[in-house]
C-alpha positions in Angstrom: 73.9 141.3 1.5 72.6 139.5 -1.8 69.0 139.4 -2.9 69.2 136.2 -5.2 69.4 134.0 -2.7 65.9 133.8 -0.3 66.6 133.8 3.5 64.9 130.9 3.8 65.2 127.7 0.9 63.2 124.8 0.4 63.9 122.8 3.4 63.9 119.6 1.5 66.6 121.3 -0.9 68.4 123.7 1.5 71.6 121.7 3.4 72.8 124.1 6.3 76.2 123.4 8.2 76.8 125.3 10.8 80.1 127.3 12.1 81.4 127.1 15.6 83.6 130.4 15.3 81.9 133.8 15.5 81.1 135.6 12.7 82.6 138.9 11.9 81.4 141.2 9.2 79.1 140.5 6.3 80.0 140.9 2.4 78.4 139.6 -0.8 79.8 137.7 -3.8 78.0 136.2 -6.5 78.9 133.7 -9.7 80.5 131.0 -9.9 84.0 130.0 -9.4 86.5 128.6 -7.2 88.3 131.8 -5.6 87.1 132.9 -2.4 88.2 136.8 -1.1 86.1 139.0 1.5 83.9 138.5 4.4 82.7 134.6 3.8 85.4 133.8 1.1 85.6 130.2 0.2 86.7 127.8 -2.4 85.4 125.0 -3.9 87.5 121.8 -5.3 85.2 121.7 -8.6 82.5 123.5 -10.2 81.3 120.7 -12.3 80.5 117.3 -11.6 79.3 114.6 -14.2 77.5 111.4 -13.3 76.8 108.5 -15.8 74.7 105.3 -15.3 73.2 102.6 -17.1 69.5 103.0 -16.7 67.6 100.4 -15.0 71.0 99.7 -13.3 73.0 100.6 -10.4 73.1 103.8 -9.3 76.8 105.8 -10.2 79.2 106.2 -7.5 79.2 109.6 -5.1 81.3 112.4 -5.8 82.2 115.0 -3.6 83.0 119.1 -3.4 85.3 120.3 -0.6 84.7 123.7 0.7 87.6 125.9 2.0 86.8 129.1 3.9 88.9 132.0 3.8 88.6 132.8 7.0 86.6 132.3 10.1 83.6 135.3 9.3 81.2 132.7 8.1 78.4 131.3 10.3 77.2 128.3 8.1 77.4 126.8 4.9 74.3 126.3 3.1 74.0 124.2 -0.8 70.4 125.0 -2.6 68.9 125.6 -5.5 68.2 129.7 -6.5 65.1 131.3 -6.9 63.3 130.0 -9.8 65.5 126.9 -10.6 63.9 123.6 -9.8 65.5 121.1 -7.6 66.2 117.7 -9.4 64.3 114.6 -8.0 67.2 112.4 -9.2 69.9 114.3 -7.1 70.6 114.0 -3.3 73.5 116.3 -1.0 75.0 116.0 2.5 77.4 117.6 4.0 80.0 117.7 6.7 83.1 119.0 8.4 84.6 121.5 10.2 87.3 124.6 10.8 87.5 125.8 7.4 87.0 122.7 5.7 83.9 121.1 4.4 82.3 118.5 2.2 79.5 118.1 0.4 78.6 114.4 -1.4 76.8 114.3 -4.0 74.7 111.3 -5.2 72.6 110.7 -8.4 69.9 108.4 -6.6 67.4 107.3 -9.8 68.7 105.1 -12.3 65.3 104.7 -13.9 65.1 107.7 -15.7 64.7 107.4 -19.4 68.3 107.4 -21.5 69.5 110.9 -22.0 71.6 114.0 -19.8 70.0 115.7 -17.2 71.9 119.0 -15.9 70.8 120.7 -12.5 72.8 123.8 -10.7 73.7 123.7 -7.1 74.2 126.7 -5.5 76.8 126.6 -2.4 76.5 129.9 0.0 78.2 130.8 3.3 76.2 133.1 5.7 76.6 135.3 8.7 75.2 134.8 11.9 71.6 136.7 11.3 71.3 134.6 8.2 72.5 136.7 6.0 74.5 135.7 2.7 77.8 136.5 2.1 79.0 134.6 -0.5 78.0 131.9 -3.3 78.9 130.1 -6.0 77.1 127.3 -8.4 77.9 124.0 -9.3 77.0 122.8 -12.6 75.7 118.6 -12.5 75.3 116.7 -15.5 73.9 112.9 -15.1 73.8 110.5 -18.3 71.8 108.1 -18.3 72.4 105.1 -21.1 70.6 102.2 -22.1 72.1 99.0 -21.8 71.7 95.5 -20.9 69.6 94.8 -17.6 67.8 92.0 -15.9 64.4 93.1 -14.8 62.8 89.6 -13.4 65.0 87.3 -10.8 64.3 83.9 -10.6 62.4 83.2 -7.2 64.8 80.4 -4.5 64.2 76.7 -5.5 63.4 74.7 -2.5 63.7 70.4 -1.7 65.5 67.5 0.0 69.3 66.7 -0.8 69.3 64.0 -2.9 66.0 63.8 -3.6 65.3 63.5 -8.1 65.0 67.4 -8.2 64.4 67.3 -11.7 66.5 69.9 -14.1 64.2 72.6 -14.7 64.0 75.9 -16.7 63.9 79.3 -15.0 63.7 81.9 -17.2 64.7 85.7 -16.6 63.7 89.3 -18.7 66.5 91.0 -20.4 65.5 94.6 -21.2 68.5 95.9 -23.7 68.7 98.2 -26.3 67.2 96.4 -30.1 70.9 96.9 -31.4 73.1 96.1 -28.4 74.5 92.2 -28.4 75.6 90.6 -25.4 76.6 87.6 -23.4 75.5 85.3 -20.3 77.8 83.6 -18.2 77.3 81.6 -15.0 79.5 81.4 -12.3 78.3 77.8 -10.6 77.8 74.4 -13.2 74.9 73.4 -11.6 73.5 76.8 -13.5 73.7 76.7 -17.8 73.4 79.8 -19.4 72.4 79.5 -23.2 75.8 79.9 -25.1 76.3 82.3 -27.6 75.6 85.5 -28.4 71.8 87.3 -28.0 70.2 90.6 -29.3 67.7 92.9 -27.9 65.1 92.2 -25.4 64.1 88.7 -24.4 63.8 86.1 -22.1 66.4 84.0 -21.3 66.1 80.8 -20.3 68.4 79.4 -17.5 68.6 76.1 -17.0 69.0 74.3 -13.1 70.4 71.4 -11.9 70.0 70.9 -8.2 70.5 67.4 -8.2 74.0 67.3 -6.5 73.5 70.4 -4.3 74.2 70.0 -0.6 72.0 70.5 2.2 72.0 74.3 3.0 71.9 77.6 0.7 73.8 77.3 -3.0 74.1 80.7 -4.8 74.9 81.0 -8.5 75.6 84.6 -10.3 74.9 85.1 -14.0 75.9 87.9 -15.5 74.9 89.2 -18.7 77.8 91.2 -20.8 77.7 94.0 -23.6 79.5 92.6 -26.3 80.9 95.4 -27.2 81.0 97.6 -24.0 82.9 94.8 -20.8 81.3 97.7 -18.5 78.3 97.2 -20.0 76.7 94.1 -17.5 73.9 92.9 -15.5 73.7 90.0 -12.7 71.5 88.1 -10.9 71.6 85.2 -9.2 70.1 81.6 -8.7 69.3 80.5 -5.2 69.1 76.9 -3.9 67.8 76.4 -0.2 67.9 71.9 0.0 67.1 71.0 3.3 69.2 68.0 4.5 67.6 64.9 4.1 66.5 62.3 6.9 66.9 59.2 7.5 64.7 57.2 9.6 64.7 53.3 11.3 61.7 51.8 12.5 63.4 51.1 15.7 65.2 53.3 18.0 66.1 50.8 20.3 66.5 47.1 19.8 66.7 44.2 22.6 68.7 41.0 21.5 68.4 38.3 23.3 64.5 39.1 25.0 64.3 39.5 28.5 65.1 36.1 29.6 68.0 37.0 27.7 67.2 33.3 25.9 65.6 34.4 22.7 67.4 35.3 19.5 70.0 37.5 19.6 68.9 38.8 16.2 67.3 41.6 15.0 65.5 43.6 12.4 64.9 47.1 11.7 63.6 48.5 8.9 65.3 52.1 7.5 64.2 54.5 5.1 65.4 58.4 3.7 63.3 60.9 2.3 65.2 61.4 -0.9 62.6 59.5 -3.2 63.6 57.0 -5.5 67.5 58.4 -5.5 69.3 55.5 -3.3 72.6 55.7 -1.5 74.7 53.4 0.1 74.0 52.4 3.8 76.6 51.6 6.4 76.4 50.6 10.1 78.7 52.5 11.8 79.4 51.8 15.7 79.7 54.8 18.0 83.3 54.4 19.7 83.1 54.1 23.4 79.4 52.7 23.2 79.9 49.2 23.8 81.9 45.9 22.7 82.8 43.7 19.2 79.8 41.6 20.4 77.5 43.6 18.1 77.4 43.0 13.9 74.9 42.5 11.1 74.7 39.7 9.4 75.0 40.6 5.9 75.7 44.2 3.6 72.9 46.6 4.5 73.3 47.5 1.1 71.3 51.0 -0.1 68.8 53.2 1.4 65.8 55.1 -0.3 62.5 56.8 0.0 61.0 54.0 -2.6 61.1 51.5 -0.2 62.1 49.6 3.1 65.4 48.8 3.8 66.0 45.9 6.1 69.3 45.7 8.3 69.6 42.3 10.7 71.6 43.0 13.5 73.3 39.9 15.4 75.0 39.5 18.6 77.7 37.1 19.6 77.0 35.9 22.7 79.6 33.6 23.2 81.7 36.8 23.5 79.7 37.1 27.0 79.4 36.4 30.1 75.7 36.0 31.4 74.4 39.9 32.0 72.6 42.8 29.8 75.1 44.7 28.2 74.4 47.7 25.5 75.7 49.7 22.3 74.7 52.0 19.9 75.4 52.2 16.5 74.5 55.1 13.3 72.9 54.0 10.4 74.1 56.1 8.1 74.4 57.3 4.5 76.5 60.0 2.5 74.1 62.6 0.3 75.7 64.7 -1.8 78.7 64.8 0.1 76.9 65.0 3.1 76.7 62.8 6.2 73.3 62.1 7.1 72.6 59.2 10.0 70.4 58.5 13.1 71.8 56.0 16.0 70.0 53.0 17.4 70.7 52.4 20.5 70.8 47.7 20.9 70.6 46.2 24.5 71.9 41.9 24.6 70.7 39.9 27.5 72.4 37.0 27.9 71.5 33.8 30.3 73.3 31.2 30.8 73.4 28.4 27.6 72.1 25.1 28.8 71.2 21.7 27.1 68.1 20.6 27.1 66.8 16.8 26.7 64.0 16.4 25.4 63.1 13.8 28.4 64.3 13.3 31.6 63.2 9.6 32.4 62.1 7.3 30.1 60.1 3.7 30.7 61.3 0.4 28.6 59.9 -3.2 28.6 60.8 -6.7 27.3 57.8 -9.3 27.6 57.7 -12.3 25.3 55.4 -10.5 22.7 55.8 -6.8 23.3 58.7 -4.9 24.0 59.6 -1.5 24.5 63.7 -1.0 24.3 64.6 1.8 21.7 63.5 5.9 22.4 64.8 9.0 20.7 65.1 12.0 22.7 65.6 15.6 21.4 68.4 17.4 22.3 68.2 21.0 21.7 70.3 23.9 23.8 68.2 26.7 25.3 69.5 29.5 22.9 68.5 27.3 20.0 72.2 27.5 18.6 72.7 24.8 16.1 76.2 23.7 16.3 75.9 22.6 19.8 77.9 19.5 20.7 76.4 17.1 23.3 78.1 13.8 24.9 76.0 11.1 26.4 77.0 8.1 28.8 75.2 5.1 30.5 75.3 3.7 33.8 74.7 0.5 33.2 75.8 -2.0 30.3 72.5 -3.4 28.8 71.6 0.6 27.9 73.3 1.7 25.0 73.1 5.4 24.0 74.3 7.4 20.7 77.4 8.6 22.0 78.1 12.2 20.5 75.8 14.2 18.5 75.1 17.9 17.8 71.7 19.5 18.5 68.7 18.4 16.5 70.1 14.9 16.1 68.5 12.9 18.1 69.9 10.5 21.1 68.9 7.2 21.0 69.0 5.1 23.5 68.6 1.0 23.5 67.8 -1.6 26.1 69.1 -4.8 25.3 67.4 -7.5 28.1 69.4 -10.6 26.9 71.1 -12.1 30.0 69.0 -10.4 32.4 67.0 -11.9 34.5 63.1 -10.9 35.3 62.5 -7.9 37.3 62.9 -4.1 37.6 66.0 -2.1 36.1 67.5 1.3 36.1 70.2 3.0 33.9 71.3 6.7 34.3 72.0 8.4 31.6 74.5 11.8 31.5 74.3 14.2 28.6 76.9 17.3 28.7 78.2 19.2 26.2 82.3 20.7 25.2 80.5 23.6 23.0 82.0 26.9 25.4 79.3 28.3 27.4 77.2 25.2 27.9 78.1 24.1 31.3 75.0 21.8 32.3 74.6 18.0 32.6 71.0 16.8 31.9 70.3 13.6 33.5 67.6 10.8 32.1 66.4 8.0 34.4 65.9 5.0 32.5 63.6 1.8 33.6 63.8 -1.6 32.0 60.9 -4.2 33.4 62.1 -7.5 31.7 58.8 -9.8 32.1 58.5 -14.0 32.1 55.0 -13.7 31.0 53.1 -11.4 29.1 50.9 -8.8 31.4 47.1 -9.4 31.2 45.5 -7.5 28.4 43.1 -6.1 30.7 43.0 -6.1 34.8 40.1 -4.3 37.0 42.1 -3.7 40.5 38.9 -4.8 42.8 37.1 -2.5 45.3 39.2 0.0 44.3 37.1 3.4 43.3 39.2 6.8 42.2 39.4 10.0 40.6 42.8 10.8 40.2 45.8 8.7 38.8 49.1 10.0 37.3 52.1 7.4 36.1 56.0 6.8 36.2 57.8 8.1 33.0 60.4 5.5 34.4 58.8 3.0 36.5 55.4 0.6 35.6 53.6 2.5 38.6 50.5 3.9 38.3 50.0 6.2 41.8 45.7 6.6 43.2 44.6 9.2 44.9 42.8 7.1 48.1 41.7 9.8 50.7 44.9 10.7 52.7 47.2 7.6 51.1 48.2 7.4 47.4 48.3 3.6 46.7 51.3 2.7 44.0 49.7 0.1 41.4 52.1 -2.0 39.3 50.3 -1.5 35.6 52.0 -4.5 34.0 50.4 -7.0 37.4 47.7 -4.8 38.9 49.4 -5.8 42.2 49.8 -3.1 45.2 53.1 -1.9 45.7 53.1 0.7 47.8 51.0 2.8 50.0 52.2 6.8 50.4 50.3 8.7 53.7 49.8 12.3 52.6 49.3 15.0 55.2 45.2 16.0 53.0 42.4 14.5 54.5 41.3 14.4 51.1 43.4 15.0 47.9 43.1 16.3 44.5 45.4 16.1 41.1 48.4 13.7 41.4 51.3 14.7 39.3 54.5 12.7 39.0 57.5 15.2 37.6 59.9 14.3 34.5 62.6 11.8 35.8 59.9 10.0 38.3 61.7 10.6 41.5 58.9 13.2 43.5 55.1 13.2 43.0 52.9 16.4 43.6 49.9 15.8 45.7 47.3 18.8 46.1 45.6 19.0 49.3 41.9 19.8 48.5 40.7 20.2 51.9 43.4 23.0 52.6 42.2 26.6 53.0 45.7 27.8 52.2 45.7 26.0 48.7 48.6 23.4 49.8 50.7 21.1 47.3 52.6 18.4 49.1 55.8 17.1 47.1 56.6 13.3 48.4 59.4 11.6 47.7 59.5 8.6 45.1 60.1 5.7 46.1 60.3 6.5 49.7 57.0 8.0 50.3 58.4 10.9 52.5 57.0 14.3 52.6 59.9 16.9 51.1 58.3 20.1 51.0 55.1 22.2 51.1 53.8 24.7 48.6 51.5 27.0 49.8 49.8 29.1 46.4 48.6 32.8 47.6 46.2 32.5 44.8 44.3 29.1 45.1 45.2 26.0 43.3 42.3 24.4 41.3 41.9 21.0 40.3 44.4 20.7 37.6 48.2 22.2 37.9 51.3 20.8 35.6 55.0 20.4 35.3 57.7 21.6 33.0 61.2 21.8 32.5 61.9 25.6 30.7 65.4 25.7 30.2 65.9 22.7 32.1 64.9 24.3 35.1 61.4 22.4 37.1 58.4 24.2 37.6 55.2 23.4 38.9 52.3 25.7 37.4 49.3 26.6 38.2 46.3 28.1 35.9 44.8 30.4 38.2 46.6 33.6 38.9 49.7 32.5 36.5 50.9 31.0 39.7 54.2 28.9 39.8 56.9 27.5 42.4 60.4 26.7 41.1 61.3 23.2 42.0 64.9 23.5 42.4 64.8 26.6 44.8 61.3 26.3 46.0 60.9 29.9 45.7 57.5 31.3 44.4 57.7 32.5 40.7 55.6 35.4 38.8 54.5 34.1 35.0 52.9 37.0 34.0 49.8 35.1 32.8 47.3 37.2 35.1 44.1 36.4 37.0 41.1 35.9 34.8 37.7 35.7 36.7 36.9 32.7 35.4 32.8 31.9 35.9 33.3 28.2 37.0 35.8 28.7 39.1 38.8 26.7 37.7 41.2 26.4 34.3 42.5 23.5 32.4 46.3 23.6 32.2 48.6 21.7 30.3 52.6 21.9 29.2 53.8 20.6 25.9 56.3 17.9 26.1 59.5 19.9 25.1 57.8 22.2 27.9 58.5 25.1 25.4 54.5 26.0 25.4 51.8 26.2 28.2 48.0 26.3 27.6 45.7 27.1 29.8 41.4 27.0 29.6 38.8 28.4 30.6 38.0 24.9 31.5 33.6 24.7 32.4 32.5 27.6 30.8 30.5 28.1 27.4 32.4 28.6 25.1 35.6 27.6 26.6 38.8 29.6 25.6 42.1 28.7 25.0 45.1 30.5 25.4 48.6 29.5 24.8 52.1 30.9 25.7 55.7 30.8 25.3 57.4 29.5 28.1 61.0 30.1 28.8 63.2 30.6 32.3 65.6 33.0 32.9 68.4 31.2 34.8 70.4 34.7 36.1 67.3 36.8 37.2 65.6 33.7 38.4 62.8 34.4 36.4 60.0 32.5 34.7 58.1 34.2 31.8 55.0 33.4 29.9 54.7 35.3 26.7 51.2 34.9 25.0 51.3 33.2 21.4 48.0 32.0 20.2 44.1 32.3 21.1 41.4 30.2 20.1 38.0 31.7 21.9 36.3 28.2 21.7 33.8 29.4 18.9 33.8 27.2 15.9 32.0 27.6 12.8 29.0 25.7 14.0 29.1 25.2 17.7 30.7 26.6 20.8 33.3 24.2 22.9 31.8 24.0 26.2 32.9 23.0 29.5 36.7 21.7 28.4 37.4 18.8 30.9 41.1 17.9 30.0 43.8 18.9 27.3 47.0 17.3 25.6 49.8 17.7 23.7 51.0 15.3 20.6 54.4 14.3 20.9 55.8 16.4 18.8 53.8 19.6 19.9 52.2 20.4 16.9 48.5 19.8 17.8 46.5 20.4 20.8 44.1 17.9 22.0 40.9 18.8 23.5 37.9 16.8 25.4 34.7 19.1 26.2 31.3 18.5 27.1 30.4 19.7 23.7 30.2 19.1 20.9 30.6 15.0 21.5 34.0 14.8 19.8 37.8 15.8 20.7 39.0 18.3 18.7 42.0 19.3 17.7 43.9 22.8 17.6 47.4 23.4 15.3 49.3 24.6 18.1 51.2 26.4 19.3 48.8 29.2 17.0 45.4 27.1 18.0 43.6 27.1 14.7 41.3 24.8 14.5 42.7 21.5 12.8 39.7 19.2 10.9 38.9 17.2 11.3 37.9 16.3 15.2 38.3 12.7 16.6 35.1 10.8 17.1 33.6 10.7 20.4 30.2 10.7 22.2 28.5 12.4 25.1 30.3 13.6 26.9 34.2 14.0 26.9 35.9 14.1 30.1 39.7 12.9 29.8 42.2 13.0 26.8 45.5 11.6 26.6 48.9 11.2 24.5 51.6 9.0 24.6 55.4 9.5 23.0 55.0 6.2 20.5 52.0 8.9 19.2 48.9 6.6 20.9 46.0 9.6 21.6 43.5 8.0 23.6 40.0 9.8 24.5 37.1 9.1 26.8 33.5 9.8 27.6 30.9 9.8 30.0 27.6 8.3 28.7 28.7 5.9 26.0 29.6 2.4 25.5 33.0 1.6 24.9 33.5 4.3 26.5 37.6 5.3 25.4 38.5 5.6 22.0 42.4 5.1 20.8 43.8 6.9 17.9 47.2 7.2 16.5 48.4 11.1 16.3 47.3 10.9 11.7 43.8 10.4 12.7 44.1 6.7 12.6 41.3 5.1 14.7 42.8 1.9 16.4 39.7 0.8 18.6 37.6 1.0 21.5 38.2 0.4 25.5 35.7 0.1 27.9 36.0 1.4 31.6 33.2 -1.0 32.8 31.9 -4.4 32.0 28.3 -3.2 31.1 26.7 0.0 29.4 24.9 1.8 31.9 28.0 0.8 35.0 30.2 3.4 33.0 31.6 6.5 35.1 34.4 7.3 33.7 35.7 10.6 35.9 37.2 13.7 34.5 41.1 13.4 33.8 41.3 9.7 34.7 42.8 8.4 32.0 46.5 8.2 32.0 49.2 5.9 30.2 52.4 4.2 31.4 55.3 5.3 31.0 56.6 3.0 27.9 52.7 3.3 25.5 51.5 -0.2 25.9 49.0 0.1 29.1 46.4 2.2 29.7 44.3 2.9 33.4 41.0 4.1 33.5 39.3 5.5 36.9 36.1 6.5 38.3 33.9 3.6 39.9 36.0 1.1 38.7 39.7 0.9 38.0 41.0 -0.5 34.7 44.5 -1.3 33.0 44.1 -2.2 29.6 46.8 -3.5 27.4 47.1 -0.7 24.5 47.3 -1.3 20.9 50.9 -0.5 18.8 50.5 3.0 17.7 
């Protein structure tokens, strides 16, 4: 046994491997060296080992001793420091093995320590079983530690968007070296400048970034700083980029060409922006394979896309690439960043109806009298998808109508009744309008009257004992047709002379309408508890079908030709009956609770708009709405466009009796109890339009004509009707009686034949005036 080494060492010093094999014998050894003989002999590889390492660097590489054991008398291995010899902080051991053969690694763990060589002794001992040495030898360690070059500061990660103006910046770093060492500093990445050159001593060094064309994700660049003298001598660090990707963004997800009727434009913006600032980069519409057809496109370069501003992109589809039906596609909007694809789709939907030509009037009154005739109109010819381009083709039945024969849409057709040769009496022409554009497959037919005249009609007539409230007139015919009880009595307006006499199944009836071609009149049954509509033949007087409203008809309804496809509506309930099918329709208009119990409707002449009133209220609102119909889902919709709630700037529009349209749709008529004057709205957006028509107390009827006549009336004055022109052009006064005081002019009575020069007022008495040239 040995006294100089303790039974028991520091336990944070001592290192103890222990020996499978049983011990036999003890013996005692002590020194150095690398022989081995006796009870517990070993060897060791070295008795020296020398670390080196740049302080403030990394720490040196691990070395290692291997023990051999002479033989198998040894219990453990132990490595320690002797009494009295203090165990170095900077200095760490393990060990492992077994059989005879060991190892121990050493490791030098600080590199902080200030420059100079630090020497410790390591003392390697095997032992018996009961703990007791047998043999030992030291290891001398030396660690140097140097100055040199070192980076004590890192520059923290730079964060942003791709693309976005990440402005170059400086980041500076500490450089601790030695006053006389000179060194270098590279970088390994270009978007990372090291100052050229050569630098001395301690300083800080500034780096200078450039994220600008950095990717989305994580960018790492190294510099390392070299001893200009010493290529062993370096230090690194490194620059770290984390971009996010950038986004980009359109204000719509998912478009609809084409509306719901599938009638509407079958264009589209959407606005699209990316959150890279001002930086911009091009933008492309890409269309996801498999998604859809060659129907979709935009109608112009999308150009660039920023974060500065909006970017609009029109999208477009061909429809004359389809057959009626909702068909959809998706397409990326998308832009490179940096090399980086960045998009987000948007899904477009294209319903498509069937194209069809619309006239701007299906039946049309002329006259020839020896000093006023009627014998040249202009219709409008326009297609439902509002295409221009469209080709149309007209033809006449009859040889004293002439008609423009070919024309595109927006140019009008004009047709001309020439009376020479024929003799007096009542005429009628048909004229066909179709169209070779592919797609349009409709024919719009126009009904066409000619009265030629031997005489000139009385300027004014008062048909005697004859009393009435409601009246409506050919568009092709001179009849004017009376609601009588339970017979509508046919009036010729040119002769005041009876022509016909129509039995209705009402007892009593309300609003007579007549519809656009003057072959059916509408007759609502007022007595009927199931809200009936009769429709009656023209000229035949029979009773063709009944239309029962679940919602109750009021006093006024009207008729329109959406699309080319006849309606009848009614202003309670958004109520409406298609007069092809006779099937019920849903408008979407809703059921106001309307406080006197009834609304004032009227359609524009193109039938493009509907307004509808409040009608006797105070104030009396106005709404109006876009009217199209949807030929392939058999569907009629009203979608609202303008509201005026009746409030002016001094007065409130009370109790509306009766509404029109001008001829060429741009203003809105009204007649109201109050104020005592007919105003007049810019429609279809109903602002008011100054200024107002002159009236009196109180207006009850209102009226326009296609030659641009507007005639109003009122209850309590004398004249009674007042006749404009659609400038504002007052062109004189009409009275429904022969006396003030014997004036009753009804609500809505006043209506206008069906070429502009006569004019029938009702109530107690029934007039037909001869009007005025517009």
């Amino acid at each position: 046994m040995t006294s100089w080494i303790p039974r028991i060492w520091p336990a944070w010093l001592a290192l103890l491997i222990a020996i499978p094999a049983a011990l036999v014998g003890c013996g005692g050894g002590g020194g150095g060296g690398s022989g081995g003989s006796g009870a517990g002999g070993f060897t060791l590889s070295q008795t020296s080992v020398a670390f080196s390492a740049k302080r403030g660097g990394a720490a040196p590489a691990a070395q290692t001793l291997s023990v051999h054991l002479a033989d198998t008398s040894a219990a453990s291995l132990v490595a320690g420091y002797r009494t009295g010899v203090s165990a170095p902080a900077w200095l760490a051991a393990t060990g492992s093995g077994s059989g005879l053969d060991y190892t121990f690694t050493l490791t030098a763990t600080d590199t902080s320590l200030a420059a100079g060589t630090y020497t410790a002794t390591l003392t390697i001992a095997s032992r018996d079983a009961a703990g007791n040495d047998l043999q030992a030898k030291d290891v001398s360690i030396t660690y140097t530690v140097r100055d040199g070059v070192l980076i004590t500061s890192s520059p923290t990660t730079l964060t942003g968007v791709a693309g976005s103006p990440l402005p170059s910046q400086s980041v500076p770093i500490t450089v601790t070296a030695p006053g006389s060492e000179n060194w270098t500093a590279t970088s390994d990445a270009a978007w990372v400048v090291a100052p050229s050159g050569t630098h001395q001593g301690s300083m800080t060094l500034e780096l200078v970034v450039d994220p600008s064309a950095l990717p989305a994700g994580t960018s790492v660049a190294t510099v390392t700083l070299t001893n200009a003298a010493d290529a062993t001598d370096v230090a690194t660090t490194t620059v770290t980029a984390s971009l996010q990707a950038p986004t980009i963004t359109a204000s719509a997800g998912t478009i609809v060409l084409g509306g719901a009727s599938g009638q509407e434009a079958a264009t589209a913006t959407a606005t699209v922006t990316i959150d890279t600032g001002t930086n911009a980069y091009p933008l492309t519409l890409v269309p996801v394979p498999g998604s859809g057809g060659n129907w979709l496109g935009a109608t112009s370069s999308p150009g660039t896309v920023s974060g500065a501003g909006l970017t609009t992109i029109t999208l477009t589809a061909d429809r004359s690439q389809l057959s009626p039906g909702s068909y959809s596609s998706q397409l990326n909007v998308q832009a490179t960043v940096n090399g980086q694809l960045v998009s987000t789709p948007i899904a477009v939907t294209v319903n498509v109806d069937t194209n069809r030509l619309v006239v701007g009037a299906t039946g049309v009154a002329f006259s020839s009298f020896p000093s006023r005739s009627v014998l040249t109109r202009s219709i409008a010819v326009g297609n439902v998808f509002e295409l221009p381009g469209v080709t149309w083709q007209a033809t006449s039945s009859q040889s004293w109508l002439g008609v423009t024969p070919t024309g595109t849409v927006g140019q009008p057709l004009v047709l001309t009744a020439n009376p020479a040769g024929l003799a007096p009496g009542q005429y009628t022409a048909q004229v066909l309008v179709n169209s070779s554009t592919s797609g349009v497959t409709n024919v719009e037919s126009i009904r066409v009257g000619l009265v030629v005249g031997a005489s000139d009609p009385a300027a004014l007539i008062e048909l005697p004992g004859v009393s009435a409230t409601f009246f409506a007139t050919s568009p092709v015919e001179p009849w004017v047709f009376v609601s009588r009880g339970a017979t509508v009595e046919v009036y010729d307006m040119y002769s005041g002379a009876l022509v016909q006499t129509i039995t209705t199944p009402a007892a009593a009836q309300g609003q007579l309408i007549v519809n656009g071609n003057g072959t059916r009149l509408y007759v609502v049954d007022s007595t009927s508890t199931q809200s009936k509509i009769y429709e009656m033949v023209i000229p035949s007087g029979a009773q063709s079908r009944t239309f029962i409203s679940s919602n109750g008809w009021n006093d006024q309804f009207a008729y329109a030709r959406p699309g080319a496809m006849p309606v009848l509506l009614g202003g309670l309930g958004g109520e409406a009956f298609d007069l092809t099918s006779g099937n019920p329709l849903t408008t979407g208009i809703g059921s106001p609770s309307i406080p006197g119990g009834g609304q004032v409707i009227v359609a524009s002449p193109d039938s493009r708009y509907l307004y509808i009133s409040d009608g006797p209220v105070s104030p009396s609102g106005t709404r109006s709405f876009r009217l199209r119909y949807a030929l392939n889902a058999s569907q009629l919709s009203a979608t609202p466009v303008g509201y005026d709630n009746g409030i002016e700037a001094t007065y409130a529009r009370s109790n509306l009796k009766e509404m029109a349209v001008s001829p060429a749709g741009d203003k809105l008529y009204m007649a109201a109890g109050a104020p005592y004057q007919f105003d007049i709205l810019d429609a279809p957006a109903l602002t008011l339009h100054p200024p107002s028509l002159t009236g009196a107390p109180y207006p009850v009827s209102i009226k326009t004509s296609w030659n641009g006549l507007v005639v109003g009336g009122a209850q309590t004055a004398f004249p009674d009707i007042w006749i404009y022109n659609t400038s504002g052009t007052f062109l004189g006064n009409l009275a429904s009686s022969s006396s003030a005081g014997s004036n009753s002019l009804a609500q809505g009575s006043l209506t206008i034949s069906g070429d502009g020069t006569r004019l029938l007022s009702g109530g107690a008495v029934v007039r037909i005036f001869a009007l005025p040239h517009p």
